[in-house]
C-alpha positions in Angstrom: 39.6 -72.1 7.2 36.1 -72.2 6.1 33.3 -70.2 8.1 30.5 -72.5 9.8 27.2 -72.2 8.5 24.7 -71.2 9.7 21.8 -73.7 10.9 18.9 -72.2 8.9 15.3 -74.1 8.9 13.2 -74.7 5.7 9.9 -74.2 6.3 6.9 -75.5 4.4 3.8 -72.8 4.6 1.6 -75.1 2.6 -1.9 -75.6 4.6 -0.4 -79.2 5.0 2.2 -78.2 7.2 0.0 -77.4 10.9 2.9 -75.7 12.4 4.4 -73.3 9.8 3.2 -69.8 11.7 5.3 -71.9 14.7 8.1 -72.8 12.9 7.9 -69.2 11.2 8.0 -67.4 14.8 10.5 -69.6 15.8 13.1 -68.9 13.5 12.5 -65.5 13.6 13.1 -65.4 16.8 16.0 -67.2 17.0 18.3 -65.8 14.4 15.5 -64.1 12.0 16.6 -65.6 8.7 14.2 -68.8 7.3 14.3 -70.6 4.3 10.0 -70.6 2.8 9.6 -74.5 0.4 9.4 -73.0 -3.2 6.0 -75.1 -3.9 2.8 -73.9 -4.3 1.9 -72.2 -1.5 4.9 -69.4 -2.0 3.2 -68.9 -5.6 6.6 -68.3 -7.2 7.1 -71.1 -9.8 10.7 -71.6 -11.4 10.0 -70.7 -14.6 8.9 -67.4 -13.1 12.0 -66.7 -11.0 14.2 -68.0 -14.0 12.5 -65.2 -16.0 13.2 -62.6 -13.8 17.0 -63.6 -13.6 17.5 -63.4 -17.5 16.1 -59.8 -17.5 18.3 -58.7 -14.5 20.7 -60.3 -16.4 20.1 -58.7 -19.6 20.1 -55.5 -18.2 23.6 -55.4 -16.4 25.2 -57.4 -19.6 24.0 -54.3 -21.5 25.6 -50.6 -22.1 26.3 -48.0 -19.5 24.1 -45.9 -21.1 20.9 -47.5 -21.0 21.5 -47.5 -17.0 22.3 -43.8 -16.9 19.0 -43.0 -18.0 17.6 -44.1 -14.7 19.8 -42.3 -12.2 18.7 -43.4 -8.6 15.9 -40.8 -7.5 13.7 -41.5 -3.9 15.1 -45.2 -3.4 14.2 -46.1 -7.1 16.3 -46.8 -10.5 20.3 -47.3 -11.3 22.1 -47.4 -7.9 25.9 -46.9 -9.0 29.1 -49.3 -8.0 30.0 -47.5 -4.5 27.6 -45.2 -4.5 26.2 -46.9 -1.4 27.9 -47.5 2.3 25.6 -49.7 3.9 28.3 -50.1 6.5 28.8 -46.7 7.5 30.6 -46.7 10.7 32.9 -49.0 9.7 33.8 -48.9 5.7 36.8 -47.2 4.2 34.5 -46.7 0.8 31.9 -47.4 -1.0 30.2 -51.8 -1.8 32.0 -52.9 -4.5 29.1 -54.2 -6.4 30.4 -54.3 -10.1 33.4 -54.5 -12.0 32.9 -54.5 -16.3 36.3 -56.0 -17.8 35.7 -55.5 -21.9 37.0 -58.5 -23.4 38.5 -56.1 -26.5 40.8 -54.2 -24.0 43.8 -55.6 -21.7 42.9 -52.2 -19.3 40.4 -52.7 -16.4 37.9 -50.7 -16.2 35.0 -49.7 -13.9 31.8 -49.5 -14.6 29.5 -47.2 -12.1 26.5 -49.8 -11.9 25.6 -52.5 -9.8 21.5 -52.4 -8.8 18.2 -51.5 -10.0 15.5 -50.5 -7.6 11.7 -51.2 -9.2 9.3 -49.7 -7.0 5.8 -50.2 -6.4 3.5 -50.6 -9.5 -0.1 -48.9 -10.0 -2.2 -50.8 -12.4 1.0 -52.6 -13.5 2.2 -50.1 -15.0 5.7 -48.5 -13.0 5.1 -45.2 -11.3 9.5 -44.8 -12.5 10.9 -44.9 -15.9 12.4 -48.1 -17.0 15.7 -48.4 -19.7 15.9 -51.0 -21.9 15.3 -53.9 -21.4 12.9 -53.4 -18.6 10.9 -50.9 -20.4 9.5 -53.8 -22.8 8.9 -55.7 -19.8 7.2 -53.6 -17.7 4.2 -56.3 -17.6 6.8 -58.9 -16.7 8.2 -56.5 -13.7 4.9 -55.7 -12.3 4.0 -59.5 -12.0 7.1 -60.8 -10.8 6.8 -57.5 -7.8 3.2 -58.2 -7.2 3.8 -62.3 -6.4 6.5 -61.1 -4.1 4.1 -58.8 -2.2 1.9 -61.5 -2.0 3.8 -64.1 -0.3 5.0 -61.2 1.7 1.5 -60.6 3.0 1.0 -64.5 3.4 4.4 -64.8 5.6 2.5 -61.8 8.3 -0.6 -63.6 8.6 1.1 -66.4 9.7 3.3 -64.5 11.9 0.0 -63.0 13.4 -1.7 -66.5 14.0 1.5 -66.8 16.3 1.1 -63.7 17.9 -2.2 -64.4 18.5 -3.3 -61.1 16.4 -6.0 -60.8 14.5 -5.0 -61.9 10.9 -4.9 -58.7 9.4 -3.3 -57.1 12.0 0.4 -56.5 9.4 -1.2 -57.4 6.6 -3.6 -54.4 6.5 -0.3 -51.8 7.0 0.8 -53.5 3.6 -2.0 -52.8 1.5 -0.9 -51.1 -1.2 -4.1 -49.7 -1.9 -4.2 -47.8 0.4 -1.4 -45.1 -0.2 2.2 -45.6 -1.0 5.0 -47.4 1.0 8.8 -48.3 0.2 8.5 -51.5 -1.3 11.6 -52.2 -3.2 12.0 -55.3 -5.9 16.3 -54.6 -6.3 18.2 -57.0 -9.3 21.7 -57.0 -7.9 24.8 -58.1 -9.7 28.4 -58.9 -8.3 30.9 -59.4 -10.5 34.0 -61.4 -10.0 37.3 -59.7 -10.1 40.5 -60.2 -11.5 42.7 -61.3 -8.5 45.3 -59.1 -8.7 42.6 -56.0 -8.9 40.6 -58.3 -6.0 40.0 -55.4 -2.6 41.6 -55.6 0.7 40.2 -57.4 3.7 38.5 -54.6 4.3 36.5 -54.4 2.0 33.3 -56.7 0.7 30.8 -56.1 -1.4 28.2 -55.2 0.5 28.9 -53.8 4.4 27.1 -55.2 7.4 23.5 -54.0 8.1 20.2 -55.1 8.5 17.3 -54.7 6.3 15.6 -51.2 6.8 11.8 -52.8 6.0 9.4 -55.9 7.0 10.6 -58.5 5.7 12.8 -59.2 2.4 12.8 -62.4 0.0 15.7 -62.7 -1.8 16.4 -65.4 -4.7 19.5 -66.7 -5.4 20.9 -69.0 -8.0 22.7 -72.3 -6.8 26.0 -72.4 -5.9 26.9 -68.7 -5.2 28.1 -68.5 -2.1 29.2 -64.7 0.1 26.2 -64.3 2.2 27.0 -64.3 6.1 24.6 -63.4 9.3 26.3 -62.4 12.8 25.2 -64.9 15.4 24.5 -63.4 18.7 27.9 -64.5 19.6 29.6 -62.0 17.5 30.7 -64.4 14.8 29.8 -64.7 10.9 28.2 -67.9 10.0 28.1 -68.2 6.2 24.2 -69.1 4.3 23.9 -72.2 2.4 23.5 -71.8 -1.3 20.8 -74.6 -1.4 20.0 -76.1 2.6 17.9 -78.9 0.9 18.9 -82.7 0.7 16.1 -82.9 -2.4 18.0 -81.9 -5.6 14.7 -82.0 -7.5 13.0 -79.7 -5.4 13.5 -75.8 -6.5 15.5 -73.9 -4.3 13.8 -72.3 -1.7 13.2 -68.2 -0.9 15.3 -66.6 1.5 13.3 -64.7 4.3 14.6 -62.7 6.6 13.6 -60.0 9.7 13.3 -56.4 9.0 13.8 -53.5 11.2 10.4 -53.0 11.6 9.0 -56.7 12.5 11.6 -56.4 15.3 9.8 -52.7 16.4 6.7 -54.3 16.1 7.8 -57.1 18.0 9.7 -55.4 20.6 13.2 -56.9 19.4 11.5 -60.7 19.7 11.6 -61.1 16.1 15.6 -60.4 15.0 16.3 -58.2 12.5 19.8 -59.6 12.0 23.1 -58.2 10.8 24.3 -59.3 7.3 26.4 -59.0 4.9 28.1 -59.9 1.4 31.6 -60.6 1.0 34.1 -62.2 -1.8 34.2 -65.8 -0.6 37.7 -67.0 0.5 37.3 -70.4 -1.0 38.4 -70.2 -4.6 39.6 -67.2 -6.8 40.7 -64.5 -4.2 38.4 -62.1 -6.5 35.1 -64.4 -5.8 32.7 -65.1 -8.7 29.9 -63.6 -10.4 27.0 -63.8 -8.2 23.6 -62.7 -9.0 20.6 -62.2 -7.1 17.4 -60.3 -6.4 15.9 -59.2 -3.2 11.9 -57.9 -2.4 12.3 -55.2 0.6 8.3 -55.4 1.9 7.9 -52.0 3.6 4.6 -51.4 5.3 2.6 -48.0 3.9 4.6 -45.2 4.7 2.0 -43.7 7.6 2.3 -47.2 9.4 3.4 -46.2 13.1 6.0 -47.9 14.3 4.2 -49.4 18.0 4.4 -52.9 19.8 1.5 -55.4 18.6 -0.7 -56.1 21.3 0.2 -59.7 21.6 1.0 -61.5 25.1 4.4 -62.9 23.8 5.4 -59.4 23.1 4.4 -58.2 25.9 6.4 -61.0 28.3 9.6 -61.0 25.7 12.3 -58.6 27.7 14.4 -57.7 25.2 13.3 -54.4 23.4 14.7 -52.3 20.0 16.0 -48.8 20.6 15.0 -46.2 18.7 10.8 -46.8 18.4 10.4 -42.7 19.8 12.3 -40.0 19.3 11.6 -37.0 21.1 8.0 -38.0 22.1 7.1 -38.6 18.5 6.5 -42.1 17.2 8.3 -42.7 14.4 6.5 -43.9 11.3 7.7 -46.2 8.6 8.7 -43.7 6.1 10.7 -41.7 8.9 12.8 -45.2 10.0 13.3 -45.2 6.0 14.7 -41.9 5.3 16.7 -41.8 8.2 18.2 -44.9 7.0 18.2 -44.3 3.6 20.8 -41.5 4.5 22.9 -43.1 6.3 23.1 -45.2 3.7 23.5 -42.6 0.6 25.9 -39.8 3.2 22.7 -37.8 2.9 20.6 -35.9 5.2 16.8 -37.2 5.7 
């Protein structure tokens, strides 16, 4: 039996659409994932995105050895199959993220990679080194990371015209020139499996968490299906590959609540539980599935306090966790806390 899915709005943010910082708040505040209309206004044309896939996918089709000379270092570069638990309290091991089954060989084998984490980019050029291909791309990278930061920025003005806050009020903690933050572009890659090598129903490949940042993007390509949310009623609803009825339309960005939004917000805007899992409907070891997600992270210094915004004030919910000890935490602590939980580190 199929999973429901989840009821997910698409939103235009085009100047044409009055309502979009409602609709925005809305959604966040209902279940904190949104669909944004790929037009104009999100400044990420197809040809763009398309682009972006065909390096990702370059890059994981390519040898183990150009990824191992980018171990992951400070949240940036090759992130290994397993290497991460984003499910700690509840995961036997590691996400299984990819497989590598040489065509030339009956034996399956492993291969240890699964993710690249670009970070932020100073004059377009990466502040991390880059393997092959990415290293002839750099240009390519720091565009594609840049546009992403952008419609970020545009997404939190239009939250603050909700909130009634001045326009800059999130914006202004994402500038990135004014010091460093955690902004992650991450190319992701989950193979399929052979069936008989396909894990127990305990394990997916990527554990249940929310999103340590802002806000993230992701892009996705149609037709892969595995994403789920946790409604407030305990239950996993499953995302639609493509929630439009327009076929002609590109798909639309994925947004959905960070951690912080919901400690700014006082837990009005959800920072909701996901997770990715090998689909039940078809081959028992899923499909490839391919995708690329912008974590937003504020500047690092960026203290983690409830907006001064009426709504906030009135919403009763609230987010554990805001102080510690006295101290306020900042953006960069809420990171590295997570971060290890994460990597079985300590912060």
């Amino acid at each position: 039996m199929s999973k429901a899915s989840a009821q997910i709005p698409v939103i235009d943010i085009s100047s044409s659409n009055p309502h979009a910082a409602t609709q925005l708040l809305d959604a966040a505040a209902n279940n904190g994932f949104v669909f944004v209309e790929n037009n104009d206004a999100a400044g990420m044309p197809p040809a763009k995105i398309a682009n972006m896939f065909n390096l990702s996918k370059e890059f994981f089709q390519g040898p183990v050895e150009n990824k191992q000379e980018c171990p992951t270092q400070n949240n940036r570069g090759w992130v290994s199959m397993q290497q991460e638990t984003l499910d700690p309290g509840n995961q036997k091991r590691g996400d299984f993220k990819e497989y590598n089954t040489p065509n030339s060989h009956p034996t399956i084998t492993l291969t240890p990679t699964r993710a690249f984490n670009l970070g932020e980019f100073t004059n377009n050029k990466p502040n991390q080194p880059l393997p092959t291909p990415f290293s002839q791309e750099a240009s390519t990278l720091a565009d594609f990371t840049n546009s992403c930061h952008a419609l970020c920025n545009k997404l939190l003005q239009l939250f603050a015209q909700a909130l009634d806050l001045p326009s800059d009020w999130f914006s202004s903690r994402h500038d990135q020139t004014k010091g460093p933050s955690g902004s992650i572009m991450r190319l992701l890659y989950y193979p399929s499996v052979p069936d008989t090598l396909a894990p127990d129903e305990d394990d997916i490949r990527a554990g249940a968490h929310s999103d340590y940042g802002t806000l993230t993007l992701l892009f996705q390509l149609p037709g892969q299906p595995g994403l789920e949310i946790l409604t407030p009623s305990k239950t996993w609803e499953s995302v639609p590959t493509n929630p439009q009825t327009d076929a002609s339309k590109p798909l639309p960005i994925l947004v959905n609540i960070g951690d912080l939004l919901a400690y700014w917000t006082n837990g009005l805007l959800k920072s909701t539980v996901h997770r990715v899992i090998f689909p039940k409907e078809g081959r028992r070891g899923g499909e490839d599935r391919h995708s690329m997600a912008y974590f937003c992270h504020p500047l690092d210094e960026a203290e983690l306090v409830a907006v001064p915004s009426k709504r906030v004030e009135e919403y009763k919910g609230g987010v554990e966790g805001v102080n510690k000890g006295g101290k306020t935490l900042t953006a960069k602590d809420h990171l590295l806390e997570r971060l290890a939980a994460t990597y079985g580190t300590k912060a």
